[in-house]
N, CA, C and O atoms as CSV, one atom per row, in Angstrom:
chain,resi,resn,atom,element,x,y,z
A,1,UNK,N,N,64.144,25.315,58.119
A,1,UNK,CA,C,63.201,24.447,57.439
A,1,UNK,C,C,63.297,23.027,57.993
A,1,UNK,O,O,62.376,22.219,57.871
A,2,UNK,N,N,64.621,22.717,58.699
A,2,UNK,CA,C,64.795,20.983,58.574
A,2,UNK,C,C,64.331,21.004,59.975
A,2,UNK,O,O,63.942,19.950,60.478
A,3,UNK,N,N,64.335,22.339,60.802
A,3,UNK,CA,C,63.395,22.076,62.406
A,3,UNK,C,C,62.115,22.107,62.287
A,3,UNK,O,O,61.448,21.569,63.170
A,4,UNK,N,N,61.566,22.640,61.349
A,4,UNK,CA,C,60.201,22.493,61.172
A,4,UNK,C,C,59.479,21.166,60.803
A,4,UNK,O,O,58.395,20.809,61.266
A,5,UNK,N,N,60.453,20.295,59.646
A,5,UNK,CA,C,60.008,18.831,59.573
A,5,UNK,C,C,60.486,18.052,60.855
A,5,UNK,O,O,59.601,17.280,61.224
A,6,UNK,N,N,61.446,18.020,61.535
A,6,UNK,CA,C,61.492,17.531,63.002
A,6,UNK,C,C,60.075,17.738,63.369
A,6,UNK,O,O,59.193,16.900,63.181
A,7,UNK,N,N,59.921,18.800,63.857
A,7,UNK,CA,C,58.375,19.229,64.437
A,7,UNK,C,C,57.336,18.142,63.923
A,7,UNK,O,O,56.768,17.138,64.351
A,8,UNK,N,N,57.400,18.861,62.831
A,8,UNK,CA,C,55.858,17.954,62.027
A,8,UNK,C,C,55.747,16.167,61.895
A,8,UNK,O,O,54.712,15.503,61.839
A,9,UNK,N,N,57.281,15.640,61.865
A,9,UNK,CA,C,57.463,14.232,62.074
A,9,UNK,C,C,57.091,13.925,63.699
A,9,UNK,O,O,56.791,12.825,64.163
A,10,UNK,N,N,57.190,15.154,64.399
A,10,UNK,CA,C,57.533,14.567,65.660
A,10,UNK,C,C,55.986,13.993,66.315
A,10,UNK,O,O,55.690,12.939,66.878
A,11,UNK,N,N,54.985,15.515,65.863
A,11,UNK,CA,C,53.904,15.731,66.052
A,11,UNK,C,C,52.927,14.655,64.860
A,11,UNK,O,O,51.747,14.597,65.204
A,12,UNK,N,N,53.175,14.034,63.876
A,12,UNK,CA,C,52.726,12.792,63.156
A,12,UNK,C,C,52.722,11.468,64.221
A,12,UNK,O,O,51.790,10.739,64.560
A,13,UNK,N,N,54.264,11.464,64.632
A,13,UNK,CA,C,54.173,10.483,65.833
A,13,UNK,C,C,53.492,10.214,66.805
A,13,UNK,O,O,53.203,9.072,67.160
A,14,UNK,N,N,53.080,11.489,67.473
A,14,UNK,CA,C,52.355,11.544,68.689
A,14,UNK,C,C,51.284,11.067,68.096
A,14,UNK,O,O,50.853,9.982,68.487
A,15,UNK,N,N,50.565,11.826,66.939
A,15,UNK,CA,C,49.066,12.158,66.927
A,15,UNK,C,C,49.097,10.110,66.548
A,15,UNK,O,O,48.120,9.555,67.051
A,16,UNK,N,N,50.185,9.027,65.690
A,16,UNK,CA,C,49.594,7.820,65.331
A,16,UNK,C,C,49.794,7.057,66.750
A,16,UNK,O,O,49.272,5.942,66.775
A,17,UNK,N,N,50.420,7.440,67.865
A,17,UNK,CA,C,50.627,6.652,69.083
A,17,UNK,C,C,49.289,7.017,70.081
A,17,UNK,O,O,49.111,6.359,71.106
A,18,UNK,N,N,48.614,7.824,69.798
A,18,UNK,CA,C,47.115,8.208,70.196
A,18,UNK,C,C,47.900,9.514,71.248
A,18,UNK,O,O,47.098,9.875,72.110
A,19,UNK,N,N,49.348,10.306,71.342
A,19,UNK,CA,C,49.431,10.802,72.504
A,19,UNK,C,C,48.936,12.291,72.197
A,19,UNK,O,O,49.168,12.623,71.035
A,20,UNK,N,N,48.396,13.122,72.867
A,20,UNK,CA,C,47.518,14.267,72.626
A,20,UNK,C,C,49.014,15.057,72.161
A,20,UNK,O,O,50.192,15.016,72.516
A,21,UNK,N,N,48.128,15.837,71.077
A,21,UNK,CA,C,48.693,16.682,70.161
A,21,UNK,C,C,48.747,18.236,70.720
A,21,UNK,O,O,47.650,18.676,71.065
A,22,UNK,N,N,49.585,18.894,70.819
A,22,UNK,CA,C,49.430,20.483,71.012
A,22,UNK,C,C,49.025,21.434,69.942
A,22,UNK,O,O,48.690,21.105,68.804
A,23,UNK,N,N,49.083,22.531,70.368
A,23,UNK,CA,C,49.088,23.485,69.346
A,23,UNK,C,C,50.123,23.746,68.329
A,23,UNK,O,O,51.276,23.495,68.681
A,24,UNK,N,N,49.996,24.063,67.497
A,24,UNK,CA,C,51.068,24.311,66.757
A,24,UNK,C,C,52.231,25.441,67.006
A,24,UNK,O,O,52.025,26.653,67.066
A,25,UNK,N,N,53.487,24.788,67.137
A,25,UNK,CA,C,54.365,26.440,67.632
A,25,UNK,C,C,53.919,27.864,66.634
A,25,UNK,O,O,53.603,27.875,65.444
A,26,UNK,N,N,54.011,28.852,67.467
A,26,UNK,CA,C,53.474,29.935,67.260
A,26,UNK,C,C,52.208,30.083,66.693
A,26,UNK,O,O,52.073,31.049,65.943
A,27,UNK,N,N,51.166,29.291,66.891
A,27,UNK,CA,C,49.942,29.642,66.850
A,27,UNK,C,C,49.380,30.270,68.291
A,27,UNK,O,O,49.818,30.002,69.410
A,28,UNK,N,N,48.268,31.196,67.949
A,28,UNK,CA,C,47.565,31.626,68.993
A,28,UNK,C,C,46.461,31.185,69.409
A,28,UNK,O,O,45.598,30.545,68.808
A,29,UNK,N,N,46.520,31.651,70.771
A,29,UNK,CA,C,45.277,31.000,71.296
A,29,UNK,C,C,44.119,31.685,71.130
A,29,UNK,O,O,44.077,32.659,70.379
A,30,UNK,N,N,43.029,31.241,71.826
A,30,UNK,CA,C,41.624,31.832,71.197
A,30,UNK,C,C,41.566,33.270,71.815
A,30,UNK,O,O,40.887,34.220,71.426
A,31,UNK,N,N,42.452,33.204,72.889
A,31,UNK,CA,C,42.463,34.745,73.728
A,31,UNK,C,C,43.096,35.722,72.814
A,31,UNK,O,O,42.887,36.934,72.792
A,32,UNK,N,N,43.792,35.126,72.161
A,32,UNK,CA,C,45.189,35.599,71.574
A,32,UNK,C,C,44.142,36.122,70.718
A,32,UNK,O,O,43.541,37.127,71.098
A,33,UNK,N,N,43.776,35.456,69.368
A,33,UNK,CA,C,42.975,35.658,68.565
A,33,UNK,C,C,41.972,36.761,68.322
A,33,UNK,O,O,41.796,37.463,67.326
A,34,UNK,N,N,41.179,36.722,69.836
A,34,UNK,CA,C,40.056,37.754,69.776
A,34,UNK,C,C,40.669,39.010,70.453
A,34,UNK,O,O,40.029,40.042,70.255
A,35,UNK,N,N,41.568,39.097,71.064
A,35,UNK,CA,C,42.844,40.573,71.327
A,35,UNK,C,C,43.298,41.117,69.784
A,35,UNK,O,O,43.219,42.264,69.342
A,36,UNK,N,N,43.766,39.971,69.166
A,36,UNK,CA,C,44.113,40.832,67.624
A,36,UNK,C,C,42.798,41.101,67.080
A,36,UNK,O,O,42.676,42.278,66.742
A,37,UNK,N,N,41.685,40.316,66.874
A,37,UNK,CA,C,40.731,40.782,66.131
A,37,UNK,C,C,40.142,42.412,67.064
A,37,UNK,O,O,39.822,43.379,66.372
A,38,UNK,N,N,40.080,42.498,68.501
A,38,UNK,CA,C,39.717,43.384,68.651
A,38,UNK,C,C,40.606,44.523,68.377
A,38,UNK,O,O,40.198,45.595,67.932
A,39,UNK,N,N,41.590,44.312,68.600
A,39,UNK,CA,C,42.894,45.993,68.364
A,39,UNK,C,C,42.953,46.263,66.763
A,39,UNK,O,O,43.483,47.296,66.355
A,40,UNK,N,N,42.363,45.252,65.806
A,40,UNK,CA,C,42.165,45.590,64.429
A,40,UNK,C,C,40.946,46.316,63.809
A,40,UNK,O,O,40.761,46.979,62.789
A,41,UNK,N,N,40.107,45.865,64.976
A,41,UNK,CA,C,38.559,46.768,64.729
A,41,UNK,C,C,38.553,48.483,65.515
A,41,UNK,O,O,37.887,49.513,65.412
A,42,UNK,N,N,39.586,48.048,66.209
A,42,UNK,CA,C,39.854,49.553,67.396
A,42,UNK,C,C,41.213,50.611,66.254
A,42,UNK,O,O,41.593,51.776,66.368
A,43,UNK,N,N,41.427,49.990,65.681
A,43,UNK,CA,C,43.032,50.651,64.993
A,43,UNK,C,C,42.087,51.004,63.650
A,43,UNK,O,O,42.325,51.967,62.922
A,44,UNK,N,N,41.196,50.252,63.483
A,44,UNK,CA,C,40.449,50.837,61.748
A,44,UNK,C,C,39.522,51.716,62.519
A,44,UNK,O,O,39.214,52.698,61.844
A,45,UNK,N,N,39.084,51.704,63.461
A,45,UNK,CA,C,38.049,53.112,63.486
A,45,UNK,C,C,38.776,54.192,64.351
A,45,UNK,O,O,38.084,55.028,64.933
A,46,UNK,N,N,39.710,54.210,64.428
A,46,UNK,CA,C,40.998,55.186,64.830
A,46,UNK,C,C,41.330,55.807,63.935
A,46,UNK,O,O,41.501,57.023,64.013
A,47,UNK,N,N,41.546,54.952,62.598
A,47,UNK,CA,C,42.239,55.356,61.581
A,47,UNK,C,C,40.633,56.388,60.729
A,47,UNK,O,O,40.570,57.527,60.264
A,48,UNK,N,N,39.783,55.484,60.847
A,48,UNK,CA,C,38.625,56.095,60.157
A,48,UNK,C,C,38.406,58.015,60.957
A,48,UNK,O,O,38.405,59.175,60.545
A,49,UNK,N,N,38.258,57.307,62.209
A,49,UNK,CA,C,38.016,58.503,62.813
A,49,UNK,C,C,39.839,60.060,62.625
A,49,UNK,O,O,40.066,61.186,63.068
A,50,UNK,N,N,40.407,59.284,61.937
A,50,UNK,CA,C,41.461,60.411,61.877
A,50,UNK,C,C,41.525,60.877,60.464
A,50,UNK,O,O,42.083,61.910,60.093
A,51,UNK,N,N,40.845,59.939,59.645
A,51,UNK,CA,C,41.012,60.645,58.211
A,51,UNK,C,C,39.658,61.432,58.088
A,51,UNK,O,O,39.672,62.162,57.096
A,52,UNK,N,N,38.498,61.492,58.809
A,52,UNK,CA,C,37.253,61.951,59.013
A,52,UNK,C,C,37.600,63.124,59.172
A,52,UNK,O,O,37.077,64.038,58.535
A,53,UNK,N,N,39.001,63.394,60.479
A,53,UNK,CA,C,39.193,65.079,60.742
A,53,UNK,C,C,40.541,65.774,60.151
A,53,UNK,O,O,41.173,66.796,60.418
A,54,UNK,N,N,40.650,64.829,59.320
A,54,UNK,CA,C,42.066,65.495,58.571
A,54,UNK,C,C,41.419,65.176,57.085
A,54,UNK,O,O,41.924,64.160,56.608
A,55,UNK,N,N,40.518,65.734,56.311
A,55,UNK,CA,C,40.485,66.222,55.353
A,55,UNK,C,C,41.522,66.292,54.201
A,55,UNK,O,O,41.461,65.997,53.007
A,56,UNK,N,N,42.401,66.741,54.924
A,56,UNK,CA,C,43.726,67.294,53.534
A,56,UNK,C,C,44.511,65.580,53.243
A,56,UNK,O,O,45.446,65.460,52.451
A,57,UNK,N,N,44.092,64.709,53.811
A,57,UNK,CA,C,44.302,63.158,53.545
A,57,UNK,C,C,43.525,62.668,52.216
A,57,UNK,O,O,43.845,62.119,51.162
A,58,UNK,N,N,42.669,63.016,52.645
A,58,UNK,CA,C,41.699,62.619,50.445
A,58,UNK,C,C,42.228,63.360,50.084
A,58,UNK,O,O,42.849,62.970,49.095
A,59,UNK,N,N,42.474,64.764,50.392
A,59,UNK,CA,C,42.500,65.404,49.035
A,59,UNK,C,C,44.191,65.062,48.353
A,59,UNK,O,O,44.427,65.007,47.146
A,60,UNK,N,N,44.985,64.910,49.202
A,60,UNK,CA,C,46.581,64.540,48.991
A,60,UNK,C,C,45.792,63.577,47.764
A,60,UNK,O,O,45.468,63.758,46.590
A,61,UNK,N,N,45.683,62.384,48.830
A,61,UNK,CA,C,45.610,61.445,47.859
A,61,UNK,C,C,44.479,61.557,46.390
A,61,UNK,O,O,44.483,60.822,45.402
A,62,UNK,N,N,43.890,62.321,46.581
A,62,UNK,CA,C,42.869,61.848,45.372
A,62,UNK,C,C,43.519,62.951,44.286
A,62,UNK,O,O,43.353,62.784,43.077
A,63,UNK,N,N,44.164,63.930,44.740
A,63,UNK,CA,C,44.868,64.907,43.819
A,63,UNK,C,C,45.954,63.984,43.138
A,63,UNK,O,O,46.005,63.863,41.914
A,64,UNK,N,N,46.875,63.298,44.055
A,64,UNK,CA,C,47.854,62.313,43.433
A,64,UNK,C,C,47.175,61.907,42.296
A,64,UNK,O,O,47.217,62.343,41.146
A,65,UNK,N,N,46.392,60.788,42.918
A,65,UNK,CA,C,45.966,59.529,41.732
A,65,UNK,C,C,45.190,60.441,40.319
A,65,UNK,O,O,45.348,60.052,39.162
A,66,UNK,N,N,44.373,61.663,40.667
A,66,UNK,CA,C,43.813,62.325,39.427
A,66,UNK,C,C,44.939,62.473,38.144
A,66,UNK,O,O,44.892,62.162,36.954
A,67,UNK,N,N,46.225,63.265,39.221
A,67,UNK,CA,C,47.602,63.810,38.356
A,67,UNK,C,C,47.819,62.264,37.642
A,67,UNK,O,O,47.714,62.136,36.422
A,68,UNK,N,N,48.004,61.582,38.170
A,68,UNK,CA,C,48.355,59.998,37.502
A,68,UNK,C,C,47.864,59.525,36.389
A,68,UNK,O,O,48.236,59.095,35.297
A,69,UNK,N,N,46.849,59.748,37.037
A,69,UNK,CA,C,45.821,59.045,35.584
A,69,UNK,C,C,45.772,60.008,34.489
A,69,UNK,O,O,45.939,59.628,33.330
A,70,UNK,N,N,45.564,61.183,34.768
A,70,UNK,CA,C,45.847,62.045,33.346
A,70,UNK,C,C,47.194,62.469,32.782
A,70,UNK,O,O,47.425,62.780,31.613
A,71,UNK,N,N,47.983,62.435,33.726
A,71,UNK,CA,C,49.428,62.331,33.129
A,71,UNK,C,C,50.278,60.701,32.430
A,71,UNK,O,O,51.051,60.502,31.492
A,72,UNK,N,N,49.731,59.947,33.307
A,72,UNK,CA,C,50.202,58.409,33.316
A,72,UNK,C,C,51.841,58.335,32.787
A,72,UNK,O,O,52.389,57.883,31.781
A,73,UNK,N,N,52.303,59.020,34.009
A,73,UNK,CA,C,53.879,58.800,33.726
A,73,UNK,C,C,54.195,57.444,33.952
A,73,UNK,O,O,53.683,56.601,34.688
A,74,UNK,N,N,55.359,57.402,32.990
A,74,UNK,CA,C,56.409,56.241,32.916
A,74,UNK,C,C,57.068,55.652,34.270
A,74,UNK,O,O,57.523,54.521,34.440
A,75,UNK,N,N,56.989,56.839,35.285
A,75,UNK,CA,C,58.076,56.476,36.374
A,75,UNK,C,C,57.109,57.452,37.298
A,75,UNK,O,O,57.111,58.672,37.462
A,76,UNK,N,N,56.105,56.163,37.947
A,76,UNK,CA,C,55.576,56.731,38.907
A,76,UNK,C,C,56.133,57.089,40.369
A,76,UNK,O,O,55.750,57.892,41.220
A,77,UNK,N,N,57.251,56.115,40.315
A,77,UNK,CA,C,57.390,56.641,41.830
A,77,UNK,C,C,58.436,58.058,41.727
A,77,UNK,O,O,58.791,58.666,42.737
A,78,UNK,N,N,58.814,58.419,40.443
A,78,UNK,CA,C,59.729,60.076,40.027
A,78,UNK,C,C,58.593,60.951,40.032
A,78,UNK,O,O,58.673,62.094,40.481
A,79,UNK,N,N,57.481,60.444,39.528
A,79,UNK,CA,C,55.870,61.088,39.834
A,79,UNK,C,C,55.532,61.456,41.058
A,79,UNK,O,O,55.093,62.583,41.284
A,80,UNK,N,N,55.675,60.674,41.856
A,80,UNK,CA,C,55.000,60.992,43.092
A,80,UNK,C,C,56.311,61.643,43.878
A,80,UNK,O,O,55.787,62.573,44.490
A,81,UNK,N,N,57.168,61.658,44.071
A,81,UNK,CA,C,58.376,62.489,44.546
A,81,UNK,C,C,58.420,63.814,44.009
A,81,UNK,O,O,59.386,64.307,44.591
A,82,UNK,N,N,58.019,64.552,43.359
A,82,UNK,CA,C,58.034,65.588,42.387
A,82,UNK,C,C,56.555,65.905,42.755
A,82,UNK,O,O,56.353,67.059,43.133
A,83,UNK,N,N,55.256,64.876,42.693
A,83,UNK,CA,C,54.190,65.691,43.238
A,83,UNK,C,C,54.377,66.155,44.607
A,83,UNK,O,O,54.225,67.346,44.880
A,84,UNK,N,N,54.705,65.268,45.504
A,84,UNK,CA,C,54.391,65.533,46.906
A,84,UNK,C,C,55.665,66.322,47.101
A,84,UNK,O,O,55.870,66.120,48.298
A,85,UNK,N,N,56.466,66.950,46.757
A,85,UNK,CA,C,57.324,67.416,46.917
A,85,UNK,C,C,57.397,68.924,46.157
A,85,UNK,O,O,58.387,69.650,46.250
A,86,UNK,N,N,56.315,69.235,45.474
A,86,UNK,CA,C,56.094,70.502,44.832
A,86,UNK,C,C,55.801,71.412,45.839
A,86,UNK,O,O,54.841,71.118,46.551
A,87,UNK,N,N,56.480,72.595,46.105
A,87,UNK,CA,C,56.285,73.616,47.213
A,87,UNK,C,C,54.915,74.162,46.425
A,87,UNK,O,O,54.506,74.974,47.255
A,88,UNK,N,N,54.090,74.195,45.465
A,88,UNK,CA,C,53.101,74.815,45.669
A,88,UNK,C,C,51.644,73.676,46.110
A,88,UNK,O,O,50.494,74.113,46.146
A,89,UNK,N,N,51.946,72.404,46.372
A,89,UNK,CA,C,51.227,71.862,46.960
A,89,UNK,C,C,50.235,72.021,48.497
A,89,UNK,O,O,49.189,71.399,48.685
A,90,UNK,N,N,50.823,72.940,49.424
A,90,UNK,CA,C,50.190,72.941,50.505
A,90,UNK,C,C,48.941,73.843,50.059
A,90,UNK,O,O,47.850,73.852,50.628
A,91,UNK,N,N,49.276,74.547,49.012
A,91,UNK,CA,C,48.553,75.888,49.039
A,91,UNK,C,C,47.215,75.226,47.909
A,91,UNK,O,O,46.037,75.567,47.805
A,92,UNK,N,N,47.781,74.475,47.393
A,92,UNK,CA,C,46.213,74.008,46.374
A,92,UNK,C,C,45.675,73.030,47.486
A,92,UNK,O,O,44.507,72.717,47.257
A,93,UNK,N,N,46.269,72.380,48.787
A,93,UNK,CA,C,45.289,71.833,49.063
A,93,UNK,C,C,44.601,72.737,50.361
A,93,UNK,O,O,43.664,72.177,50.929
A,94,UNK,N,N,44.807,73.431,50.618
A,94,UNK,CA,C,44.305,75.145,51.831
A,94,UNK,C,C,43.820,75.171,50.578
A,94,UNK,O,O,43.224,74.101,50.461
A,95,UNK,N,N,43.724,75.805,49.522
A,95,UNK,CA,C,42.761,76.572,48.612
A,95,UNK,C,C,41.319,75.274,48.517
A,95,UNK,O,O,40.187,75.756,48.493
A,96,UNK,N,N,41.437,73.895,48.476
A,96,UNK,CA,C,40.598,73.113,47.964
A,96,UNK,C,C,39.956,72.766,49.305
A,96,UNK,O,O,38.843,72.242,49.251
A,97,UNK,N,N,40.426,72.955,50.333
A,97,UNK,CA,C,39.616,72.774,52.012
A,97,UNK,C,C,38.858,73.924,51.981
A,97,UNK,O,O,37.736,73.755,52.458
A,98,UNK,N,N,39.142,75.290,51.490
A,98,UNK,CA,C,38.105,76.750,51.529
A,98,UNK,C,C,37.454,75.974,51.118
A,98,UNK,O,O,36.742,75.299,51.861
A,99,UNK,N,N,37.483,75.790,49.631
A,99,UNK,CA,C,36.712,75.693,48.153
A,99,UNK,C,C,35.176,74.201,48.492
A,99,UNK,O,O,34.080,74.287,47.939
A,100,UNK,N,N,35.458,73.332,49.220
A,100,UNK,CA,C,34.835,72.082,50.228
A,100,UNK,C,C,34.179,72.918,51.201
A,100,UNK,O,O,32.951,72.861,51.268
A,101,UNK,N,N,34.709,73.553,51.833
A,101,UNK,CA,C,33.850,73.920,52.871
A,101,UNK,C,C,33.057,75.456,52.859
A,101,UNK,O,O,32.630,76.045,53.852
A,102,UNK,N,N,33.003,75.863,51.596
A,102,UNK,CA,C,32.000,77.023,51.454
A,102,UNK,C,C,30.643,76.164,50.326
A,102,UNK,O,O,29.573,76.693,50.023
A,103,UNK,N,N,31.092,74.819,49.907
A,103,UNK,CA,C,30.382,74.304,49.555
A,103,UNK,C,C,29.103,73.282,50.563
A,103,UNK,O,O,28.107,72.740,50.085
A,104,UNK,N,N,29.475,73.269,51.817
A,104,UNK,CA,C,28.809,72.248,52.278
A,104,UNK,C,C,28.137,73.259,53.784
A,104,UNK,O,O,27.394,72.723,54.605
């Protein structure tokens, strides 16, 4: 913390002596910037495009949160260890991928 006010005193100095100011340590540059914004738009439609072909991803989850809300245990995370951990889980969600896809 006490190198960071060094910094910021140091950089007050410059900017009242008129001497040009830098960037701030560890800020990025504009290159920098539009590389993260692009690998964040490339990593969400990666991600989109993988829950699109894995199906049994909603249904995990939307089976979870249903059990939740109508059970509304005390100790959700003993909840969710005990759901996702029930050996008859693979088979209700194979039974609910038939049950989806003789529907559509």
């Amino acid at each position: 913390m006490e190198t960071v006010r060094r910094q910021q005193a140091v950089r007050g100095q410059q900017a009242v002596q008129g001497q040009p100011v830098g960037p701030e340590p560890g800020t990025l540059s504009q290159e920098q910037l539009k590389q993260l914004r692009d690998f964040k738009i490339q990593t969400r439609i990666e991600n989109e495009k993988y829950l699109r072909t894995h199906k049994e991803v909603s249904l995990l989850i939307s089976g979870f949160f249903r059990e939740m809300f109508l059970k509304r245990p005390d100790n959700i995370l003993e909840f969710a260890a005990h759901y996702f951990t029930d050996p008859r889980l693979p088979n209700r969600i194979y039974m609910q991928l038939i049950k989806d896809k003789k529907r559509a």
